[in-house]
C-alpha positions as CSV (number, residue, x, y, z in Angstrom):
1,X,22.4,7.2,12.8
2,X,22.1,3.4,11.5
3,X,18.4,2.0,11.1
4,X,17.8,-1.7,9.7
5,X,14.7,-2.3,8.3
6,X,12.9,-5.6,8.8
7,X,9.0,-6.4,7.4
8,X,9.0,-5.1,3.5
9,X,9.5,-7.7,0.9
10,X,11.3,-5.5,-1.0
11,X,11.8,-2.9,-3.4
12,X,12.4,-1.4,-6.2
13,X,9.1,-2.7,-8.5
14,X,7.6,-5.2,-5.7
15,X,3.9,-5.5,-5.4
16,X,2.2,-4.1,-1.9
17,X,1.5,-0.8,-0.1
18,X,4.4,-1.7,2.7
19,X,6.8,-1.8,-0.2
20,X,6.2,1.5,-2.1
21,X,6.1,3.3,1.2
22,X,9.7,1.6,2.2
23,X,10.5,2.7,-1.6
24,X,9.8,6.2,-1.4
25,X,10.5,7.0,2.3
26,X,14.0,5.6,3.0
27,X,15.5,7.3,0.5
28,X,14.4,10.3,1.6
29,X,15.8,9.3,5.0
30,X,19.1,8.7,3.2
31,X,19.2,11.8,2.3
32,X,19.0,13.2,5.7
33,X,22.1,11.6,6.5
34,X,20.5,8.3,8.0
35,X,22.8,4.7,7.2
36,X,19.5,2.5,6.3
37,X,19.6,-0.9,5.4
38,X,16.8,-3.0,4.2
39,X,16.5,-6.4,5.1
40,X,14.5,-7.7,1.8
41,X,12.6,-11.2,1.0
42,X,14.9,-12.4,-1.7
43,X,12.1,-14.7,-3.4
44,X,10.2,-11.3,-3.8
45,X,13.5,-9.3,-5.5
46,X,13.7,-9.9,-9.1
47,X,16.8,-8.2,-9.3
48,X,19.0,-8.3,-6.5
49,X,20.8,-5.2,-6.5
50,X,23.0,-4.0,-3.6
51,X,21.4,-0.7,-3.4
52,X,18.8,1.4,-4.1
53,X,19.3,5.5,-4.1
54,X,21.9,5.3,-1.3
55,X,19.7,2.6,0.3
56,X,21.6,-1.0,1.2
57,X,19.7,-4.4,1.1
58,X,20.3,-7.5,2.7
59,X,18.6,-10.2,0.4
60,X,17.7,-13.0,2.7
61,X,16.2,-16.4,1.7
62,X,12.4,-16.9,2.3
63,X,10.2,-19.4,2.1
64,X,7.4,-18.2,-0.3
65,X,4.2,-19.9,1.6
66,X,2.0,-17.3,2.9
67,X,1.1,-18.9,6.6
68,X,4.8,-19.1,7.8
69,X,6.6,-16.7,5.4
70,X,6.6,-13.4,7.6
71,X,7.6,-15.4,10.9
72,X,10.5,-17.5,9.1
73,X,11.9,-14.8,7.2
74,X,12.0,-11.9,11.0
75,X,13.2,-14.5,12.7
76,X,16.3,-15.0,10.5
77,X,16.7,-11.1,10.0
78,X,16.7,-10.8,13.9
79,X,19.4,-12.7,13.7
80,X,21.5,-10.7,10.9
81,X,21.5,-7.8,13.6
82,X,24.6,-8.5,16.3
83,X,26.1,-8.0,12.7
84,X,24.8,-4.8,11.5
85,X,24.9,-3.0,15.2
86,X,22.0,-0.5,14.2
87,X,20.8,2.3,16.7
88,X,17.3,1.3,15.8
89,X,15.2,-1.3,14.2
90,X,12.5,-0.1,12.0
91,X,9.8,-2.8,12.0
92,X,7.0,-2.8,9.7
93,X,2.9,-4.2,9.7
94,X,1.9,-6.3,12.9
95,X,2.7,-9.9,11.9
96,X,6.6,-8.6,11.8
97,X,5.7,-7.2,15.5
98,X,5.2,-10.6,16.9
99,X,8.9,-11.2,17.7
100,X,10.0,-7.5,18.6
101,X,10.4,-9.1,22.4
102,X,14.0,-11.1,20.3
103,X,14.8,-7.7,19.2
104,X,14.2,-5.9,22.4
105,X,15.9,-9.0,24.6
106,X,19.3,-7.5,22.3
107,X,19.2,-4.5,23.7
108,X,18.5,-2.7,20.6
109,X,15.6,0.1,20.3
110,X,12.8,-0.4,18.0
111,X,10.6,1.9,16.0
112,X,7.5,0.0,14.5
113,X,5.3,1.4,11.7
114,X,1.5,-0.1,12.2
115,X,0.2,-0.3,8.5
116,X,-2.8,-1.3,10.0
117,X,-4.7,-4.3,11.7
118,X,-4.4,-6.7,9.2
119,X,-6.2,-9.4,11.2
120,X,-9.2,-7.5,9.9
121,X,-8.6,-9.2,6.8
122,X,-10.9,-11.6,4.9
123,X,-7.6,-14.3,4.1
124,X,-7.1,-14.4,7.5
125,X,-8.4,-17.4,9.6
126,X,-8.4,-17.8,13.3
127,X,-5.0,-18.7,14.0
128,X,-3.1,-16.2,11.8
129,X,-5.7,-13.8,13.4
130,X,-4.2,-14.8,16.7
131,X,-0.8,-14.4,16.0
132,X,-1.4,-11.2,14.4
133,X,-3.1,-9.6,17.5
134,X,-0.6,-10.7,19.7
135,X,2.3,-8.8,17.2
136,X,0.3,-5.6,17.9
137,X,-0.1,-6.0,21.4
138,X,3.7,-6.9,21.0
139,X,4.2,-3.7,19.2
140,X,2.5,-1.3,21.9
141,X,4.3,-2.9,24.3
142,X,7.9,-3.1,23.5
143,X,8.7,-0.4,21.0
144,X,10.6,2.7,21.7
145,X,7.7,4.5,19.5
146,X,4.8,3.4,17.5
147,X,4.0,5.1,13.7
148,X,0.4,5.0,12.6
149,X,-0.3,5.6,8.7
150,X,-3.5,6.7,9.6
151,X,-5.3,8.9,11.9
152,X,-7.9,5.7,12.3
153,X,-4.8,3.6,12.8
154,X,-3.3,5.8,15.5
155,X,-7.2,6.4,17.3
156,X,-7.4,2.7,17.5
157,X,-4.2,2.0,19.2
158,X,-4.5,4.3,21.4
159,X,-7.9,3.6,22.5
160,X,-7.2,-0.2,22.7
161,X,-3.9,-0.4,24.5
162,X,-3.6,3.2,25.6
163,X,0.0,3.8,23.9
164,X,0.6,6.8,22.0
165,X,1.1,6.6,18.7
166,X,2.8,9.5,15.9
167,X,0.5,9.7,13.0
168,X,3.0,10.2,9.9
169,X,0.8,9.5,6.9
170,X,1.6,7.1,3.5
171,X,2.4,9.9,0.9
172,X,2.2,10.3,-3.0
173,X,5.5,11.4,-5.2
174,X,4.8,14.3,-7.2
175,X,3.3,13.5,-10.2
176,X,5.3,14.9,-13.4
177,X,4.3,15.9,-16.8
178,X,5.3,12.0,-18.3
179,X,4.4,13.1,-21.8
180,X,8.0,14.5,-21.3
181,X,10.2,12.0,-20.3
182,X,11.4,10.1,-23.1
183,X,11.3,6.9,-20.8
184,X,7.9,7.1,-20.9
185,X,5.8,4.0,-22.0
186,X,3.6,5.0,-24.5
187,X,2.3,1.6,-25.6
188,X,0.6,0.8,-22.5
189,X,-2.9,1.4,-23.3
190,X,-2.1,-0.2,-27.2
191,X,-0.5,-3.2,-25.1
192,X,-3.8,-4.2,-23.3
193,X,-5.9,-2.9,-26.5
194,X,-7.2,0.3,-24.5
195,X,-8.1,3.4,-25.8
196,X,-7.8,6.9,-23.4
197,X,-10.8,7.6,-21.5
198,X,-12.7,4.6,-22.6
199,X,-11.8,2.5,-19.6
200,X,-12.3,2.3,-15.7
201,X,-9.5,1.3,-13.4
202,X,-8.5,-0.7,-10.0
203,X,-5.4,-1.0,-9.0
204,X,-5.4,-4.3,-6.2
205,X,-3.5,-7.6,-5.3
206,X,-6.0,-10.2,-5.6
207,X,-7.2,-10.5,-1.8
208,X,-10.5,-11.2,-0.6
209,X,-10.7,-7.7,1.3
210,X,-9.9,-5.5,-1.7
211,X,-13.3,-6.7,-2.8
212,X,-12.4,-6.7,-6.9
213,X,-15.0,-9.5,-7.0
214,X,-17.7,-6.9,-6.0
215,X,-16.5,-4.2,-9.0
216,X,-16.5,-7.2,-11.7
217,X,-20.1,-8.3,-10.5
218,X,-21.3,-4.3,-10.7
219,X,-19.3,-4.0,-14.0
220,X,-20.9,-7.3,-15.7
221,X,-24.9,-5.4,-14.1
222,X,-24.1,-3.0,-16.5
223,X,-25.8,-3.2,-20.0
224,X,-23.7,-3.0,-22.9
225,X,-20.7,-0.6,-21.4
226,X,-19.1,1.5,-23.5
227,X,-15.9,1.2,-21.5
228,X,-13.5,-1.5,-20.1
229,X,-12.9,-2.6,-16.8
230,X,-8.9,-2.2,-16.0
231,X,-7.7,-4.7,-13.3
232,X,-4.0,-3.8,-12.0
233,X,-2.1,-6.1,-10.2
234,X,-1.8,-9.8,-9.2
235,X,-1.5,-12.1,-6.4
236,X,1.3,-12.5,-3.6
237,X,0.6,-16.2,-3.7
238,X,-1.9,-18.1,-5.8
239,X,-5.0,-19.0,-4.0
240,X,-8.4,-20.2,-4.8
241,X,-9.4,-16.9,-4.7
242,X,-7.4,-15.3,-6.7
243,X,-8.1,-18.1,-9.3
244,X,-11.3,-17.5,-8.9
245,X,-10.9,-13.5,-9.7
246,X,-8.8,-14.7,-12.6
247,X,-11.7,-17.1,-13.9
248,X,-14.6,-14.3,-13.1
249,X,-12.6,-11.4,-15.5
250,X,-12.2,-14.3,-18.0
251,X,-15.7,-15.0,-18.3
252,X,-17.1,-11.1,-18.0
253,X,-16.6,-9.0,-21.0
254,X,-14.7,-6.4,-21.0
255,X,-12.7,-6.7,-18.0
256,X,-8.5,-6.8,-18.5
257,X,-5.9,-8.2,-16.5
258,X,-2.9,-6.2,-16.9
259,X,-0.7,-8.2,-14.2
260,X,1.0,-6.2,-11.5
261,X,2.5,-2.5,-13.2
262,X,4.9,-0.5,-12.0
263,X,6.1,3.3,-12.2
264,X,5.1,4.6,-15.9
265,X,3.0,1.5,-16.9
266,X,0.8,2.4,-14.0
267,X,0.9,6.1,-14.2
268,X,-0.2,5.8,-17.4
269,X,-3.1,3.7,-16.3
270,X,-4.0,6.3,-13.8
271,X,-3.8,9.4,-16.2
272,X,-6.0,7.7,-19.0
273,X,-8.9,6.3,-16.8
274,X,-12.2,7.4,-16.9
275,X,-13.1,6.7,-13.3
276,X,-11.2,5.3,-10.6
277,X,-12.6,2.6,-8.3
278,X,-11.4,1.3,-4.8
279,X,-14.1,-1.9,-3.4
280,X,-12.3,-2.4,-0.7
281,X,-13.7,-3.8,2.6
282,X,-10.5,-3.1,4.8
283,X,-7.7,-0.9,4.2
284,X,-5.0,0.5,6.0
285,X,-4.3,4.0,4.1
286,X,-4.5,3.3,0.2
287,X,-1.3,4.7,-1.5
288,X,-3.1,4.0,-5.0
289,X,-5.9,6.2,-3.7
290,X,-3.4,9.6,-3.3
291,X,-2.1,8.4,-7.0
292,X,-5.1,8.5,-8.4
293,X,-6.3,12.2,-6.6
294,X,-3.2,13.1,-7.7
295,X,-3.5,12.6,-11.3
296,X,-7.0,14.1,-10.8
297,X,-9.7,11.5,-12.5
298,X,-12.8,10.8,-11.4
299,X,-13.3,8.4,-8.3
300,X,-15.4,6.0,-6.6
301,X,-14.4,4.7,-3.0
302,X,-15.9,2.5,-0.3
303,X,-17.2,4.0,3.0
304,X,-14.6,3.1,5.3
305,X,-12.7,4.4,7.8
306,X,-9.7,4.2,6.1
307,X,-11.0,6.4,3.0
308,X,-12.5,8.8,5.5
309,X,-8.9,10.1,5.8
310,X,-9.6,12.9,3.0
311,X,-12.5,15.0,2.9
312,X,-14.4,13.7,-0.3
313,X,-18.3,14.1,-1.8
314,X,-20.3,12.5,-0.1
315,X,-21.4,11.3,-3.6
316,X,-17.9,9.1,-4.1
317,X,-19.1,6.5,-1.8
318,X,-20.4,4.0,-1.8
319,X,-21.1,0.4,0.9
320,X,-18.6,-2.5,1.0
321,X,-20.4,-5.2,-1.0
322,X,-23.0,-3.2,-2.4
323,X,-22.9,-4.0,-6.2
324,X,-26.2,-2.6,-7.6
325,X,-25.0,0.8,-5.6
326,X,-21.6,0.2,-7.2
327,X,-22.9,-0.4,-10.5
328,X,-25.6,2.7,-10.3
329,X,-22.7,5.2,-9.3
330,X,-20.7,3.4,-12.0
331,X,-23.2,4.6,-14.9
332,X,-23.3,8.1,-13.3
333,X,-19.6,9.2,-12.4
334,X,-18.0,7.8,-15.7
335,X,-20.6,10.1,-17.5
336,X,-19.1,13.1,-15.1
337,X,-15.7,14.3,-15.5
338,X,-14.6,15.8,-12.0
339,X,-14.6,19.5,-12.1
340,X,-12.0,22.0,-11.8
341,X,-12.1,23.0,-8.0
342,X,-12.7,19.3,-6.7
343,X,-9.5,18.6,-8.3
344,X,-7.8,21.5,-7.4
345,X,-8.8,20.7,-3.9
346,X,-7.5,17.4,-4.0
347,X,-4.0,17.9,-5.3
348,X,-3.9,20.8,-2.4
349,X,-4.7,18.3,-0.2
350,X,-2.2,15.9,-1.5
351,X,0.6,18.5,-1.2
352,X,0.6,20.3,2.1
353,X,-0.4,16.7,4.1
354,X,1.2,13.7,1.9
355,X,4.7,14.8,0.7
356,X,7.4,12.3,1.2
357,X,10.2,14.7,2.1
358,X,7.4,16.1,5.0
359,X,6.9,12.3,5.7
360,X,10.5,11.6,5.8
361,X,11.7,14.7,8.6
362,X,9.1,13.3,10.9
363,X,9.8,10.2,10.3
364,X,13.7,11.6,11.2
365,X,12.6,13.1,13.9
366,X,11.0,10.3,15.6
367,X,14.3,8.6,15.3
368,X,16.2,11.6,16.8
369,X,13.2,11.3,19.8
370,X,14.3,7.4,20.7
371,X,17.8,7.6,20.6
372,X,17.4,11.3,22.6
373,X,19.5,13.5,19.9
């Protein structure tokens, strides 16, 4: 069975929750027996290696400008297929669904992966919007079968455009003892001049929806904090708002920019934390959320549908763009440690519903259900 993969930037160590699902799942396919190559945004790949854990990439050009990028860099891949010959065409997010119609008009048979409706986005404006709602509508219409990361994903599809949808989660690698592994980075915290349990943490690209804007306002509410405010990860491409983010932490004491982390950096971040915070308005199903339950700290999430995925306190949530609640539950949960069976239920959780090997045999047998094996 031969799949090609078109809509991740990239992977090993690139930025976005596409990428480190494409990371951890196709591997995991590989080792099923599935031929998977990955058709990668070379301006995104630092180092362009031919494979990854029995994974093949393709590194094509792209142009790195964020309104044409996606739709350049399918079209080209679309093209790369008479080549390749796959069985199917894994396509990931929406915007990548917009020219599934090329890939069908091939004759090949196309499994797409909805991440989610990105033009419920903030950065979005009306004619990216457009184009991203006619990719979905694209999507239900012309793929073999539809993925949904989400059960909200999967409900809205299917009450939109009436197309059934497999829900087959985003997952979370098992977290090891890192303490262990002599790779492990222990000058993290010393790097960014943190101490253990004396900071709070996001982990966020610098997008309007993520809304890190909203923590740093609740964070600088707070009078005199004992503890720093952690900000992990970057921007895609620079924008006025991310400037803006970048010019707000510079200006409100106490907050870090670490740049975007990878692997044991991050894990590292995650295990030393005093409470974890998500602001989002809009997500799809937050990886870094399942990272963080699974190293077991303290949490505080938005109410939205997306983080309604996991039975959690009600006391963990708070509104999108509420700062005063934000900065109120801020003050309370970093003073409370998370107790022994909320954790125990949460790493449960974590392990019977978002394992990657799981995720990876239904993602197989989805495959096996399109090509009728």
């Amino acid at each position: 069975m031969k799949i090609v993969v078109i809509g991740t930037r990239g992977f090993p160590n690139v930025q976005g929750g596409v990428e480190k699902h494409c990371e951890e799942l196709y591997p995991k396919l590989v080792n099923l027996g599935v031929d998977v190559t990955v058709i990668t945004r070379s301006s995104y790949v630092k180092e362009k290696i031919k494979s990854f854990k029995g994974v093949k990439f393709i590194h094509l050009f792209s142009i790195r400008k964020k309104s044409i990028e996606t739709i350049v860099h399918t079209f080209f891949a679309i093209l790369k297929l008479h080549k390749l010959k796959p069985d199917i065409v894994h396509i990931h997010t929406i915007g990548v669904s917009l020219l599934i119609p090329l890939v069908k008009f091939q004759g090949y048979k196309v499994v797409m992966t909805h991440h989610g409706p990105d033009y419920m986005r903030k950065k979005w404006k009306c004619p990216a919007k457009f184009f991203l709602k006619k990719g979905e509508e694209n999507a239900t219409k012309y793929s073999n079968a539809i993925i949904s990361v989400s059960n909200w994903i999967k409900e809205y599809i299917e009450n939109k455009y009436g197309r059934f949808s497999h829900f087959i989660p985003n997952g979370v690698s098992a977290i090891t003892d890192f303490d262990k592994n002599s790779n492990f980075k222990y000058n993290t915290l010393e790097k960014f001049k943190i101490t253990a349990k004396n900071y709070i943490l996001t982990v966020s690209r610098f997008v309007p929806e993520k809304g890190i804007e909203d923590l740093i306002n609740a964070y600088a509410l707070i009078n005199n904090p004992a503890f720093k405010l952690v900000i992990a990860g970057g921007a895609d491409h620079e924008t006025s708002y991310s400037k803006y983010i970048k010019k707000l932490s510079n200006k409100t004491e106490g907050v870090i920019l670490t740049g975007t982390l990878f692997k044991e950096d991050l894990f590292n971040l995650y295990k030393n934390s005093s409470l974890f915070i998500l602001a989002s308005y809009y997500e799809g199903f937050p990886i870094s959320l399942l990272e963080a339950l699974s190293f077991g700290i303290p949490f505080l999430i938005t109410d939205i549908p997306a983080h309604r995925e996991i039975k959690i306190q009600g006391f963990r949530y708070f509104s999108p763009g509420n700062v005063n609640e934000l900065s109120d539950k801020i003050i309370s949960c970093v003073k409370q440690s998370i107790d022994e069976k909320e954790k125990l239920y949460y790493l449960n959780t974590i392990k019977s519903n978002y394992d990657w090997d799981d995720i990876a045999a239904k993602t197989f047998n989805v495959y096996k259900n399109v090509l009728n094996i």
